[in-house]
mmCIF entry with sequence, helices, sheets and N, C-alpha, C, O atoms, coordinates in Angstrom:
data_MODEL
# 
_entry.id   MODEL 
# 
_entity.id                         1 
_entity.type                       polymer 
_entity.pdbx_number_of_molecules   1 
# 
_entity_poly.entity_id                      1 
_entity_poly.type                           'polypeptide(L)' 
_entity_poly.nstd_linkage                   no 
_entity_poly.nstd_monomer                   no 
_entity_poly.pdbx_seq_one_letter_code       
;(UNK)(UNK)(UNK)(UNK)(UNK)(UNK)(UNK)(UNK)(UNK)(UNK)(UNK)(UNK)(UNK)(UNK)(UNK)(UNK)
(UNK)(UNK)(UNK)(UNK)(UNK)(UNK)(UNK)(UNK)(UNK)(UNK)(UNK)(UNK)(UNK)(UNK)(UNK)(UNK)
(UNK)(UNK)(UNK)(UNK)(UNK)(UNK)(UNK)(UNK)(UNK)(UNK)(UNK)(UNK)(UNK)(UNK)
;
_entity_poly.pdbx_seq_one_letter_code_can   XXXXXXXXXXXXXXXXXXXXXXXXXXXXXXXXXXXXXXXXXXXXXX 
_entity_poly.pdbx_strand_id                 A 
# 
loop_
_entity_poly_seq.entity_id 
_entity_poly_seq.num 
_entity_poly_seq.mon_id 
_entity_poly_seq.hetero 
1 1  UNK n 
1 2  UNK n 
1 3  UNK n 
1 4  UNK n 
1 5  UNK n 
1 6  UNK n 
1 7  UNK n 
1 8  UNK n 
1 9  UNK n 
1 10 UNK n 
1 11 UNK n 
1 12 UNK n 
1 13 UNK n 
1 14 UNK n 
1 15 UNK n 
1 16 UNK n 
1 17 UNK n 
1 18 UNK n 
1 19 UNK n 
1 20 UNK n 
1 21 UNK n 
1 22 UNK n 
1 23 UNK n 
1 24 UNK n 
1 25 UNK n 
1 26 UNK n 
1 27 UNK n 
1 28 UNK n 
1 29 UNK n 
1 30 UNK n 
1 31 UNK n 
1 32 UNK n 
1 33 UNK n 
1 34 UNK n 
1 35 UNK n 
1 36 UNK n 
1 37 UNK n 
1 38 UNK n 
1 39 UNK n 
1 40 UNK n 
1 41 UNK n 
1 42 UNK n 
1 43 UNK n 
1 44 UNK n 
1 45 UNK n 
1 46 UNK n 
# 
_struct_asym.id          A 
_struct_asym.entity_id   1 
# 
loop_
_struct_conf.conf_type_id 
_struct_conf.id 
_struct_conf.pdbx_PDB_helix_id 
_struct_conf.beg_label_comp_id 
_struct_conf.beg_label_asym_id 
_struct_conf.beg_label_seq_id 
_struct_conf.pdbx_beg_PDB_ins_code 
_struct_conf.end_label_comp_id 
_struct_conf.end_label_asym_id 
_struct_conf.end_label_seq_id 
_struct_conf.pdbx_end_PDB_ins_code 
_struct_conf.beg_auth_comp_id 
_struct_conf.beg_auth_asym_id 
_struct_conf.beg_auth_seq_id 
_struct_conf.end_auth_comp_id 
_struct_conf.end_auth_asym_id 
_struct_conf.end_auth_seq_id 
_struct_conf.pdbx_PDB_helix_class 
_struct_conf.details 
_struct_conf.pdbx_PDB_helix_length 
HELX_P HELX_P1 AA1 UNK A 17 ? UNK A 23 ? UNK A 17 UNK A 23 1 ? 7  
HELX_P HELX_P2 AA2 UNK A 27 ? UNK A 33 ? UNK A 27 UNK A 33 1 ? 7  
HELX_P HELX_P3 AA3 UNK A 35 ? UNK A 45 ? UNK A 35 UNK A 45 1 ? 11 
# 
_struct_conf_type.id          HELX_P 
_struct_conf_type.criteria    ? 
_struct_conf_type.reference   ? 
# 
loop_
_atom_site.group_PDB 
_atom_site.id 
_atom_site.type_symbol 
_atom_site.label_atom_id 
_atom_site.label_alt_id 
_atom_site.label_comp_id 
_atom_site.label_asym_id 
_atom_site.label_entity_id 
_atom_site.label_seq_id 
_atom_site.pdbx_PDB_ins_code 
_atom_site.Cartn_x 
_atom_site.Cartn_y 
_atom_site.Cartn_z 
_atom_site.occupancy 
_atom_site.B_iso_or_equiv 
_atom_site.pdbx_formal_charge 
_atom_site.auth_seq_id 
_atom_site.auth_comp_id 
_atom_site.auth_asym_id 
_atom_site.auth_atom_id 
_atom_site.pdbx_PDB_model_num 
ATOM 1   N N  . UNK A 1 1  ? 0.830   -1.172 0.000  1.00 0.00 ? 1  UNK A N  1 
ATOM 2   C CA . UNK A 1 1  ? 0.000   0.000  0.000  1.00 0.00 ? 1  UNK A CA 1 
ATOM 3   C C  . UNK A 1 1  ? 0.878   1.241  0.000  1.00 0.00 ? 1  UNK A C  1 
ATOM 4   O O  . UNK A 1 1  ? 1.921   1.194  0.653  1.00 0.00 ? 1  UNK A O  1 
ATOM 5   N N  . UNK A 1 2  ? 0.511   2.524  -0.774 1.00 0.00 ? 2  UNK A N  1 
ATOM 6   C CA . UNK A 1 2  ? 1.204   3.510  -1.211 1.00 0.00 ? 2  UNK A CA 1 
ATOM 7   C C  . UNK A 1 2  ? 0.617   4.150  -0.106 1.00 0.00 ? 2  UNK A C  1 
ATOM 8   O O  . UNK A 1 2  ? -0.540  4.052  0.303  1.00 0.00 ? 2  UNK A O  1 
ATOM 9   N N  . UNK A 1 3  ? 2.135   5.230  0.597  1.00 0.00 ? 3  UNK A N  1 
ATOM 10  C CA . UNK A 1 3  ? 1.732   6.107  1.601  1.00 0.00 ? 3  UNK A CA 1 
ATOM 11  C C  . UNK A 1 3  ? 1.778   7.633  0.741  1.00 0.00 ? 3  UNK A C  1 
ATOM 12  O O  . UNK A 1 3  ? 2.617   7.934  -0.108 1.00 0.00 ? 3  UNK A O  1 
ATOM 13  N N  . UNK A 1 4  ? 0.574   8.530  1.241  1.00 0.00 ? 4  UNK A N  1 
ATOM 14  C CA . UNK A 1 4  ? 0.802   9.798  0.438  1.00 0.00 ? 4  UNK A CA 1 
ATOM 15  C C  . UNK A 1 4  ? 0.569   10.658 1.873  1.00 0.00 ? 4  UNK A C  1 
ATOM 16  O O  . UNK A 1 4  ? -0.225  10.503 2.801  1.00 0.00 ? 4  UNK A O  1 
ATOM 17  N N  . UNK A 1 5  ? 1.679   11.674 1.602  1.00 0.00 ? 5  UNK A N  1 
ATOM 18  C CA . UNK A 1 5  ? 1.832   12.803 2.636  1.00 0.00 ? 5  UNK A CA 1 
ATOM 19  C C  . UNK A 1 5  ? 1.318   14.066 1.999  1.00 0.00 ? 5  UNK A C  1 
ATOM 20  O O  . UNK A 1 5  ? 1.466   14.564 0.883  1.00 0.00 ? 5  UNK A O  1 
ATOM 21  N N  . UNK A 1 6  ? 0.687   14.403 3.048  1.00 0.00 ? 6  UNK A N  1 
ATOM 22  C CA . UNK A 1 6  ? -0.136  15.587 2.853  1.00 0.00 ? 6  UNK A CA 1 
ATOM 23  C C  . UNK A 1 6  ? 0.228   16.933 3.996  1.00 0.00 ? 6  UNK A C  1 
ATOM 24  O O  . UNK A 1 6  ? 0.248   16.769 5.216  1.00 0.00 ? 6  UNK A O  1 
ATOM 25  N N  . UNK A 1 7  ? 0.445   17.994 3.440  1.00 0.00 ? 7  UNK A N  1 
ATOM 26  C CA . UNK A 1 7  ? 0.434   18.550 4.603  1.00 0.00 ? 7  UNK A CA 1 
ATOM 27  C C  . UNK A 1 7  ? -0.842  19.698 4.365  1.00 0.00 ? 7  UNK A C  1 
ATOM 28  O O  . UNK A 1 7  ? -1.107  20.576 3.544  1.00 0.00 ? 7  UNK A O  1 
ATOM 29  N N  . UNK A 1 8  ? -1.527  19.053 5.759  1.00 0.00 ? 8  UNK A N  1 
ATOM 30  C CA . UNK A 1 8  ? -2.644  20.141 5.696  1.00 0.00 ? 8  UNK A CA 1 
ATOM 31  C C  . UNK A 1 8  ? -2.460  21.566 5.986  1.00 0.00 ? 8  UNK A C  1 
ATOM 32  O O  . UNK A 1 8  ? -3.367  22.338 5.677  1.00 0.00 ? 8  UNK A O  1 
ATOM 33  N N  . UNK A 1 9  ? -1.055  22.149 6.721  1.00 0.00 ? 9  UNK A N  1 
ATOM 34  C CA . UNK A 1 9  ? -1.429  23.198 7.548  1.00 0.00 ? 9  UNK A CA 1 
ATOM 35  C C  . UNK A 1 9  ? -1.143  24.349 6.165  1.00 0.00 ? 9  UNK A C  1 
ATOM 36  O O  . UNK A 1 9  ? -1.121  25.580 6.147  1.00 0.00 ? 9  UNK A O  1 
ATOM 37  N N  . UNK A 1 10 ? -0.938  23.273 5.027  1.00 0.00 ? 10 UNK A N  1 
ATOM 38  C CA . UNK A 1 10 ? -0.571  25.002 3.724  1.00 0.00 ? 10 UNK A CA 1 
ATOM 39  C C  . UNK A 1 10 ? -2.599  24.987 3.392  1.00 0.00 ? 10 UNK A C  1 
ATOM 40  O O  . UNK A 1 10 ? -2.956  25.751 2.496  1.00 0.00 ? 10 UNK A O  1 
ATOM 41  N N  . UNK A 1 11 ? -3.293  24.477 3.829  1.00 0.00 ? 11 UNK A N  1 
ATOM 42  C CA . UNK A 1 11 ? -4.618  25.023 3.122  1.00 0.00 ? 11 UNK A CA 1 
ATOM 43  C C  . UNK A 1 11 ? -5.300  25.341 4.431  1.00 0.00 ? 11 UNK A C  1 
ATOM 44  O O  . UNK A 1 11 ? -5.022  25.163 5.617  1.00 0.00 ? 11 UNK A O  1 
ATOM 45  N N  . UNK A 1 12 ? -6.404  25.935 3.691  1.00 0.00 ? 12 UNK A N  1 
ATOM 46  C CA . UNK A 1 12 ? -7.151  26.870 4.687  1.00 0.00 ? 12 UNK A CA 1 
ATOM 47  C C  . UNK A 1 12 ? -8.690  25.776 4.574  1.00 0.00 ? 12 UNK A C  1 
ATOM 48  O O  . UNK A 1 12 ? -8.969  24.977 3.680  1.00 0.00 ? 12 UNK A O  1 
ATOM 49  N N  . UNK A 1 13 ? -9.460  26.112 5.805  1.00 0.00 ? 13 UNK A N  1 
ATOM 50  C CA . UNK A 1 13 ? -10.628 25.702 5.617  1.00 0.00 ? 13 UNK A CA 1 
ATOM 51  C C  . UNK A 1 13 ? -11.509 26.083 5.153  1.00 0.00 ? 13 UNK A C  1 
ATOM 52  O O  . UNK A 1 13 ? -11.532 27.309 5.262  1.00 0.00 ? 13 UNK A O  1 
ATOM 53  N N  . UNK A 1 14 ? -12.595 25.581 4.484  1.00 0.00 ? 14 UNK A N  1 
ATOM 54  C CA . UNK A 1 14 ? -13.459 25.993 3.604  1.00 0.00 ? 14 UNK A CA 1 
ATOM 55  C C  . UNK A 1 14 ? -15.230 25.654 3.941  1.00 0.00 ? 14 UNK A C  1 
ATOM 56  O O  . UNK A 1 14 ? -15.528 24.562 4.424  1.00 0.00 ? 14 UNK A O  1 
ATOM 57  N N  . UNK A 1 15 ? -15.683 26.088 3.814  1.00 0.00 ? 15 UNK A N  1 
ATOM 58  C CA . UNK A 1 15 ? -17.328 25.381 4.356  1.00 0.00 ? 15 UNK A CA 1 
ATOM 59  C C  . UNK A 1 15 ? -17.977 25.356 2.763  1.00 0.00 ? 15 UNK A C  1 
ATOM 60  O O  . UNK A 1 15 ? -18.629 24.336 2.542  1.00 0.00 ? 15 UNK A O  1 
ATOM 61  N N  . UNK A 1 16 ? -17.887 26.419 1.518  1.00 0.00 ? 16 UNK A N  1 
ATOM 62  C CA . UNK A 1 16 ? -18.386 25.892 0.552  1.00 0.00 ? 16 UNK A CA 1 
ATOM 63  C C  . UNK A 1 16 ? -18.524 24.292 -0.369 1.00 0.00 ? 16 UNK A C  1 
ATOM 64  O O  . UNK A 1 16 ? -19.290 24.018 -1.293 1.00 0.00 ? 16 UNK A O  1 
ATOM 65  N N  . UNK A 1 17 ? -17.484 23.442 0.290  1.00 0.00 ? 17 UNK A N  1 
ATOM 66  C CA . UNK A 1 17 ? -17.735 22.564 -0.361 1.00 0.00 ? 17 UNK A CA 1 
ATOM 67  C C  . UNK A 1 17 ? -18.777 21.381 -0.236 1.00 0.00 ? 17 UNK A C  1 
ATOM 68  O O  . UNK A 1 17 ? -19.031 20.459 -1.012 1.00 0.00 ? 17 UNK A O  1 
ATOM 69  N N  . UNK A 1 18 ? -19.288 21.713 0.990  1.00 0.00 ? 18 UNK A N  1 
ATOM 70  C CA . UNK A 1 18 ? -20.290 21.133 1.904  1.00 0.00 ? 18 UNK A CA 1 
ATOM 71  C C  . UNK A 1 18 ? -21.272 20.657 0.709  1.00 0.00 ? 18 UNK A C  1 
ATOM 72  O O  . UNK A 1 18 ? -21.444 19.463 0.464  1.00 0.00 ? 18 UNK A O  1 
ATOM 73  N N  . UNK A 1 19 ? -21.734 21.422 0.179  1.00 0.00 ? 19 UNK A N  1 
ATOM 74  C CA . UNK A 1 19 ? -23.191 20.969 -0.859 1.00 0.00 ? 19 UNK A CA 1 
ATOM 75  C C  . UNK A 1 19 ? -22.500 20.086 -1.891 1.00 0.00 ? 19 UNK A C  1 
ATOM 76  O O  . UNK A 1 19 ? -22.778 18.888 -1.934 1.00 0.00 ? 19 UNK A O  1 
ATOM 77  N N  . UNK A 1 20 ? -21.562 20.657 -2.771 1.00 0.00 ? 20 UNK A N  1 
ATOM 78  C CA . UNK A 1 20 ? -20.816 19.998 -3.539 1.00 0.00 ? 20 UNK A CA 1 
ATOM 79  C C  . UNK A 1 20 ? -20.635 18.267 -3.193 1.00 0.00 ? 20 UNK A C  1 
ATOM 80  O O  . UNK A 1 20 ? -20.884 17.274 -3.877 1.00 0.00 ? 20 UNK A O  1 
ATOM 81  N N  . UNK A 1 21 ? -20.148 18.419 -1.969 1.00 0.00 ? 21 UNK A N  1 
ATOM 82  C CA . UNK A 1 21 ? -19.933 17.033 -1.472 1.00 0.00 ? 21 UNK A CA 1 
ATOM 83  C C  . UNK A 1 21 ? -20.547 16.039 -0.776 1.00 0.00 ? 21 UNK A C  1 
ATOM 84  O O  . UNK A 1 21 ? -20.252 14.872 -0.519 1.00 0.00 ? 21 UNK A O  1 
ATOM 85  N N  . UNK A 1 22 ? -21.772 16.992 -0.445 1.00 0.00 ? 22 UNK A N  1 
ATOM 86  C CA . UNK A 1 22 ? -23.297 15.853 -0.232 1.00 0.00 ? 22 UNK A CA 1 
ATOM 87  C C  . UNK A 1 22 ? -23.695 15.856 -1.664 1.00 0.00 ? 22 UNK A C  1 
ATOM 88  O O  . UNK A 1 22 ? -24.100 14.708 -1.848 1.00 0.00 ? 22 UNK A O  1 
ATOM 89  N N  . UNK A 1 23 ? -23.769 16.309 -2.434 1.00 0.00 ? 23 UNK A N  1 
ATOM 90  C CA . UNK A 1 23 ? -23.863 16.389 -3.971 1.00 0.00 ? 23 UNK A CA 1 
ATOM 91  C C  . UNK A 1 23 ? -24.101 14.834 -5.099 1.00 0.00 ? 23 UNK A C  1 
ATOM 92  O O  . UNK A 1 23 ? -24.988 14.291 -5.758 1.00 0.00 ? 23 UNK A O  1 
ATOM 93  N N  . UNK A 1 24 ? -22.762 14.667 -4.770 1.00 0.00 ? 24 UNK A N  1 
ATOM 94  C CA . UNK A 1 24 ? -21.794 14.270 -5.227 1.00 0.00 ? 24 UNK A CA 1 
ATOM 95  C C  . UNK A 1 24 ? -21.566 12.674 -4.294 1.00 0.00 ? 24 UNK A C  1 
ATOM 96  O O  . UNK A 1 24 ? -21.770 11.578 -4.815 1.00 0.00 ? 24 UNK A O  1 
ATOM 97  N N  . UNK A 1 25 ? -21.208 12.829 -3.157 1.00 0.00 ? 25 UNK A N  1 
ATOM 98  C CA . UNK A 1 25 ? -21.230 11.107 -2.389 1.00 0.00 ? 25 UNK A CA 1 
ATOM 99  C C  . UNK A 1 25 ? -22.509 10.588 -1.429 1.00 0.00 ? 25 UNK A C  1 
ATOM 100 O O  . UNK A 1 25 ? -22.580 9.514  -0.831 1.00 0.00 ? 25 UNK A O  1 
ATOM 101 N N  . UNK A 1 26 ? -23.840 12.049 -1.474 1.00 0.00 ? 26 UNK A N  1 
ATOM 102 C CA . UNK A 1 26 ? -24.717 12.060 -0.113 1.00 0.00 ? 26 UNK A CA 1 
ATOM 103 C C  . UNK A 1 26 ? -24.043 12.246 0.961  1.00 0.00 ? 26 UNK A C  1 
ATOM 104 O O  . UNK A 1 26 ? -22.823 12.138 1.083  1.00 0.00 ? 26 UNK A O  1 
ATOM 105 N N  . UNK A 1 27 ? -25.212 12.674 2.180  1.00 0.00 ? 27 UNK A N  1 
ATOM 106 C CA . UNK A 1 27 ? -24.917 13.109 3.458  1.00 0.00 ? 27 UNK A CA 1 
ATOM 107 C C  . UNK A 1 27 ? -23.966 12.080 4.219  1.00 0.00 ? 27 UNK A C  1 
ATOM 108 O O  . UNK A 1 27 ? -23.010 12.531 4.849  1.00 0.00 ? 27 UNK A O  1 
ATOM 109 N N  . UNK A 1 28 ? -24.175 10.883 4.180  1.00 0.00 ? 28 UNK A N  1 
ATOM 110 C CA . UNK A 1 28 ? -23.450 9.728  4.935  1.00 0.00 ? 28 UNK A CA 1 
ATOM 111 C C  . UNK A 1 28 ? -21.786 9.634  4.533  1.00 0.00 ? 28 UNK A C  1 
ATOM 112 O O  . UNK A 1 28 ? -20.804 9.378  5.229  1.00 0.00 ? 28 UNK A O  1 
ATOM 113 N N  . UNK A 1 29 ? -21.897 9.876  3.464  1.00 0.00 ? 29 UNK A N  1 
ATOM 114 C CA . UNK A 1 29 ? -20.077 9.836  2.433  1.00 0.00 ? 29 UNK A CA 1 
ATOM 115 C C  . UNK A 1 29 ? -19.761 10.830 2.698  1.00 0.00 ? 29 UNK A C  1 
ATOM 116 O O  . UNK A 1 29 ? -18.856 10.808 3.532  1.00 0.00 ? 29 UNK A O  1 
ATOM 117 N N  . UNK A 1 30 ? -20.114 11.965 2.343  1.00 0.00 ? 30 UNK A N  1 
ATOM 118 C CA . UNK A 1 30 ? -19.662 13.286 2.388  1.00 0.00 ? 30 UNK A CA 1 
ATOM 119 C C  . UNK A 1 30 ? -19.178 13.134 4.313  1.00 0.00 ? 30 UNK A C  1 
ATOM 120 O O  . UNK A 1 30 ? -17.997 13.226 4.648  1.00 0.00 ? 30 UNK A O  1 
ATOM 121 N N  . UNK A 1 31 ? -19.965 12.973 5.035  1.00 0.00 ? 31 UNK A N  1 
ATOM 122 C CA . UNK A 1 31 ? -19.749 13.383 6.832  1.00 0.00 ? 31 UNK A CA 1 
ATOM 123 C C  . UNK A 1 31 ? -18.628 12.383 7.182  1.00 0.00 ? 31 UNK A C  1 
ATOM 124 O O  . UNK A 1 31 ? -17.948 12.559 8.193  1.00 0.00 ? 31 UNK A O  1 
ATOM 125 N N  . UNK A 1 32 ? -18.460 11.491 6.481  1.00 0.00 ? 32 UNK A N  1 
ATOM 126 C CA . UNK A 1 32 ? -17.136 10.139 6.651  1.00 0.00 ? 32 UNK A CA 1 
ATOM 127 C C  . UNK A 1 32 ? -15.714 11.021 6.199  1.00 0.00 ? 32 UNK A C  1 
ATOM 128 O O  . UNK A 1 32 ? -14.828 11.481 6.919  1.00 0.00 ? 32 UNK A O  1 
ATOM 129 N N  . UNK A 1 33 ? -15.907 11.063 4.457  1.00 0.00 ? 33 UNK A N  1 
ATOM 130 C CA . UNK A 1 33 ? -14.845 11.897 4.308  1.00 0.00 ? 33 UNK A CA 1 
ATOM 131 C C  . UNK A 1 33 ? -14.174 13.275 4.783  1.00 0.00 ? 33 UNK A C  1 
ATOM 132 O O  . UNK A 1 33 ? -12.974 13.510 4.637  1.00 0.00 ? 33 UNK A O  1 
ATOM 133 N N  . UNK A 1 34 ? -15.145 14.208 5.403  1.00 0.00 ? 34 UNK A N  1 
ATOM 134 C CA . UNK A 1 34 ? -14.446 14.857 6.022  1.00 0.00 ? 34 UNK A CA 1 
ATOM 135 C C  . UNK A 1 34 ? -14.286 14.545 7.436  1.00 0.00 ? 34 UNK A C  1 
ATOM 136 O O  . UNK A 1 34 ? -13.383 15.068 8.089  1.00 0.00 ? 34 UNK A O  1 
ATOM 137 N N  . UNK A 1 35 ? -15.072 13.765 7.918  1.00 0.00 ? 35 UNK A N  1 
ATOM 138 C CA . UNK A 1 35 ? -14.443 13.071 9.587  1.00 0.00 ? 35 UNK A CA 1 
ATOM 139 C C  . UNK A 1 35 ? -12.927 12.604 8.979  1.00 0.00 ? 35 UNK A C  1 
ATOM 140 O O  . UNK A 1 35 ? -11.833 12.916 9.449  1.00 0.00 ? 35 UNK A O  1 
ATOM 141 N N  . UNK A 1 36 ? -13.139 11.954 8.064  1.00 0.00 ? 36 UNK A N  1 
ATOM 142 C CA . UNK A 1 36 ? -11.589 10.999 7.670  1.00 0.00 ? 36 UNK A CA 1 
ATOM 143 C C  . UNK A 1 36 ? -10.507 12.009 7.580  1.00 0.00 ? 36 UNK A C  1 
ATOM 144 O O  . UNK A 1 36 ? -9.325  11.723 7.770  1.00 0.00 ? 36 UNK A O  1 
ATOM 145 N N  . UNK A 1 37 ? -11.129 13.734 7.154  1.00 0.00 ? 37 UNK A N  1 
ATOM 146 C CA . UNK A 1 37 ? -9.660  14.492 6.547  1.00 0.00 ? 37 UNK A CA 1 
ATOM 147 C C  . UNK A 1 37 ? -9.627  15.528 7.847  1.00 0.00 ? 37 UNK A C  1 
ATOM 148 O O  . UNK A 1 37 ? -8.918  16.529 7.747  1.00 0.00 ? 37 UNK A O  1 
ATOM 149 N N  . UNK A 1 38 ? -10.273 15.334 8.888  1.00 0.00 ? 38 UNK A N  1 
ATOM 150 C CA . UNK A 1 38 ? -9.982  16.350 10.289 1.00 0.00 ? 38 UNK A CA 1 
ATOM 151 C C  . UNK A 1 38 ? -8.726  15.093 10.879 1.00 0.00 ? 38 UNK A C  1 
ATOM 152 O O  . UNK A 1 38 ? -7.523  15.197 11.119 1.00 0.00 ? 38 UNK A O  1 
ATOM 153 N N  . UNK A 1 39 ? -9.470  14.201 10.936 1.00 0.00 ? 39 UNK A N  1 
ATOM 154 C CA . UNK A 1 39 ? -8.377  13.149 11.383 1.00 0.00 ? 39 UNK A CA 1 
ATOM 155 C C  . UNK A 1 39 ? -7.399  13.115 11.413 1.00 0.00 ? 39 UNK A C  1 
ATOM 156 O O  . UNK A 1 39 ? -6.759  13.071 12.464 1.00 0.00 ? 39 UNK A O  1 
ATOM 157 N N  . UNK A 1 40 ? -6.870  13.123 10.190 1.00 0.00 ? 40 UNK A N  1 
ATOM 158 C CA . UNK A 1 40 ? -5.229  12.847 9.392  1.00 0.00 ? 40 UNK A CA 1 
ATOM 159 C C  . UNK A 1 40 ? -4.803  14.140 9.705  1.00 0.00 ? 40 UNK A C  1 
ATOM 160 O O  . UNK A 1 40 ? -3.618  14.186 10.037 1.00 0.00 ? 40 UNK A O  1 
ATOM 161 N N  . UNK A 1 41 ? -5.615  15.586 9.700  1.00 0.00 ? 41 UNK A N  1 
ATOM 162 C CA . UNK A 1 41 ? -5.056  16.858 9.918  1.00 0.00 ? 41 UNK A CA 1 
ATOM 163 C C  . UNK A 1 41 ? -4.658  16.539 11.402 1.00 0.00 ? 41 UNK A C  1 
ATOM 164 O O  . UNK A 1 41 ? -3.468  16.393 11.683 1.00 0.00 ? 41 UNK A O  1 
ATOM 165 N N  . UNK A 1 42 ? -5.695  16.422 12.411 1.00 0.00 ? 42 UNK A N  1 
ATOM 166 C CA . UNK A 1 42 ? -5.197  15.865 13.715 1.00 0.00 ? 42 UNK A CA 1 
ATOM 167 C C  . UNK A 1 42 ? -3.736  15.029 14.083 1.00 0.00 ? 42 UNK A C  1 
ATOM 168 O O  . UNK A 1 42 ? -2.903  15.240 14.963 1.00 0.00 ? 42 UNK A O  1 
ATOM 169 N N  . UNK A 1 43 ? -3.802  14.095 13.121 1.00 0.00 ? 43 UNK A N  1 
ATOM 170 C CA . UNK A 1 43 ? -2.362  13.424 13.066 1.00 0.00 ? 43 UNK A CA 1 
ATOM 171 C C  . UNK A 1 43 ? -1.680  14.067 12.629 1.00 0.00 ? 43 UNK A C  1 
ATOM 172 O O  . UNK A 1 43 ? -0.601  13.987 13.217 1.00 0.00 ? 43 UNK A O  1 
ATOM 173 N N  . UNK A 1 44 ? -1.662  15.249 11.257 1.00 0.00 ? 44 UNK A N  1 
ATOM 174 C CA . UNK A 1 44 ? -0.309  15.617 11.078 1.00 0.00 ? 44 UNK A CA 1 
ATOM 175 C C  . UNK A 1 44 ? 0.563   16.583 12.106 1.00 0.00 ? 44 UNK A C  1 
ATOM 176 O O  . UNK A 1 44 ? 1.765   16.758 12.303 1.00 0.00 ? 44 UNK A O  1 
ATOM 177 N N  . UNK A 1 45 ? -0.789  17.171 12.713 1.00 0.00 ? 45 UNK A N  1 
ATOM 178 C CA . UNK A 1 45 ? -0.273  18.257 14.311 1.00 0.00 ? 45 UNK A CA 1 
ATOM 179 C C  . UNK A 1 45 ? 0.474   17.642 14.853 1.00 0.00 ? 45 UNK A C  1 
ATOM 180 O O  . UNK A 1 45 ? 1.630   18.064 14.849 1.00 0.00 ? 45 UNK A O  1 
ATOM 181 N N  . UNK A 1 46 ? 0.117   16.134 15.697 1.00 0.00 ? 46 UNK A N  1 
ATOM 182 C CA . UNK A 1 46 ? 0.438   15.822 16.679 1.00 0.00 ? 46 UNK A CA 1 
ATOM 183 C C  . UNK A 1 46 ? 2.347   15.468 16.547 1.00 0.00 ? 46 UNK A C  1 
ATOM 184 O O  . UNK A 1 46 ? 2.975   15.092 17.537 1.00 0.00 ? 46 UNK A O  1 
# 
């Protein structure tokens, strides 16, 4: 499995993408994937 590094702290947060991304995966996908990308931001702090 391929590891990809990200560093979150060069982007800023955004709330427009919210519709886009219930849109696009529904409410259930959309609330996973960004639980999944606070996460990894959480990990890259720590």
């Amino acid at each position: 499995m391929k590891t990809v590094q990200i560093e979150f702290s060069k982007y800023e947060l955004v709330n427009f993408l919210w519709p886009e991304l219930i849109e696009e995966y529904g409410f259930d996908k959309a609330r996973k994937i960004v639980s999944q990308a606070i996460d990894l931001q959480k990990n890259e702090w720590d």
